[in-house]
C-alpha positions as CSV (number, residue, x, y, z in Angstrom):
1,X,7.9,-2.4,-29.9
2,X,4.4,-3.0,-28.2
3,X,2.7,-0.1,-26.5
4,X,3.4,-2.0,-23.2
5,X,7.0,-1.5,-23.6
6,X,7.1,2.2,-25.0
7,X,5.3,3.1,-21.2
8,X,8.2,0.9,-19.5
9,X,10.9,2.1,-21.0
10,X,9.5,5.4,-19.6
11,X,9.6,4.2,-16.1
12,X,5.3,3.6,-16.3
13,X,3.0,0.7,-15.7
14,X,-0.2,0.2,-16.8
15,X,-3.7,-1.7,-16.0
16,X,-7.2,-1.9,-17.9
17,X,-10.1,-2.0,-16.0
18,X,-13.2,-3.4,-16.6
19,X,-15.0,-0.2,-17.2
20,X,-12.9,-0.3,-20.5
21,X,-10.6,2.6,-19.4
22,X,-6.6,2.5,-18.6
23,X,-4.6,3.3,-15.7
24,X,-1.3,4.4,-15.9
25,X,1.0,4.9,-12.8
26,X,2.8,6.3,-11.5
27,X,1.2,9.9,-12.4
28,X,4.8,11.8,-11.9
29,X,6.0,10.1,-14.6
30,X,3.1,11.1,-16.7
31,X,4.2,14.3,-19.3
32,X,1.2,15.6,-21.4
33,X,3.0,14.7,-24.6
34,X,2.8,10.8,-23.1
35,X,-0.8,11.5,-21.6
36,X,-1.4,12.3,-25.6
37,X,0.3,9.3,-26.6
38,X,-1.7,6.6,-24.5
39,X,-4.7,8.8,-25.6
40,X,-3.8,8.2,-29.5
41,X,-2.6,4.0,-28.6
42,X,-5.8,3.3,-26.4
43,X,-7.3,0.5,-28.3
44,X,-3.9,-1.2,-28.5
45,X,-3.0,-0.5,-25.0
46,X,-6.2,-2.4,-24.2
47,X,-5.6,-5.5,-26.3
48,X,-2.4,-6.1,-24.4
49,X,-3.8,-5.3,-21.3
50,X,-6.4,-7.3,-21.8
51,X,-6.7,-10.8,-19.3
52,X,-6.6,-13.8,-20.9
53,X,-10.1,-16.0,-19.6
54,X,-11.4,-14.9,-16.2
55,X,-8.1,-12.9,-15.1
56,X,-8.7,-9.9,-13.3
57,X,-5.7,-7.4,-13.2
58,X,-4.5,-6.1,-9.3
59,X,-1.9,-3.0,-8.8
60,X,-0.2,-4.2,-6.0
61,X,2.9,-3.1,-4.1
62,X,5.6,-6.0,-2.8
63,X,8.2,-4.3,-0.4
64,X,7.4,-1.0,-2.2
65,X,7.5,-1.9,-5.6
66,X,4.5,-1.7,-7.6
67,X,4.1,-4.2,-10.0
68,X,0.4,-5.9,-11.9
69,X,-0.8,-9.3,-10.9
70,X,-2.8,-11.0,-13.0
71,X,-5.3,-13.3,-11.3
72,X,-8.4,-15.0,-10.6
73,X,-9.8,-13.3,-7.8
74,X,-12.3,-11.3,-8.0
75,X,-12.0,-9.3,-4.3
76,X,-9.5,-7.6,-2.5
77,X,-8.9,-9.9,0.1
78,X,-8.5,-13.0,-2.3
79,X,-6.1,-10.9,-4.0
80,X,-4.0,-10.3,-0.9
81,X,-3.8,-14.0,-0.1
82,X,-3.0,-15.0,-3.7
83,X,-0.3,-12.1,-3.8
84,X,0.6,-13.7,-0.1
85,X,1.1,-17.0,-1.2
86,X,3.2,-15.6,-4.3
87,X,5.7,-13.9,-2.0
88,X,5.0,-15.1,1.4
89,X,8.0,-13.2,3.6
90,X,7.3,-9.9,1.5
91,X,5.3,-6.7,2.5
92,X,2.2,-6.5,0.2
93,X,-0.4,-3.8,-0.2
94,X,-3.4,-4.0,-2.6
95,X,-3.3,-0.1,-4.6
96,X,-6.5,-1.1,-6.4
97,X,-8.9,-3.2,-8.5
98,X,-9.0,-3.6,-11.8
């Protein structure tokens, strides 16, 4: 099983930014004995996460479900429009960068 699927099975998604840190939503789901596990799987958290080439990771909600997107733009607004074009009749809100 790869870290990635340990968080989703627990209901958990997760993004690495380029500051080299994670983030893992959503926070409710978060127990301190899972905060101690991604603490302890860091480095292998981030070798999944990580984009392949240029790809910049986006949290984004699509009719209030929050899901990653993986893409090439680099600003919010290019994100939107990607995401926009991905799903063109759905509702979609940028949560953050990666």
């Amino acid at each position: 099983m790869t870290a990635i699927d340990y968080l989703r099975e627990r209901e958990l998604y997760a993004g690495a930014r380029r500051d080299g840190r994670i983030t893992v939503w959503p926070k409710h789901n978060i127990t301190p004995q899972i905060r101690a596990w991604i603490q302890q799987h860091k480095n292998q958290l981030l070798l999944e996460l990580k984009p392949r080439g240029d790809l910049n990771v986006w949290r984004i909600k699509i009719d209030g479900k929050p899901i990653t997107m993986l893409s090439l733009c680099s600003t919010q607004d290019e994100a939107l429009q990607s995401a926009r074009g991905r799903w063109p009749v759905a509702y979609i809100e940028i949560l953050t960068d990666g």
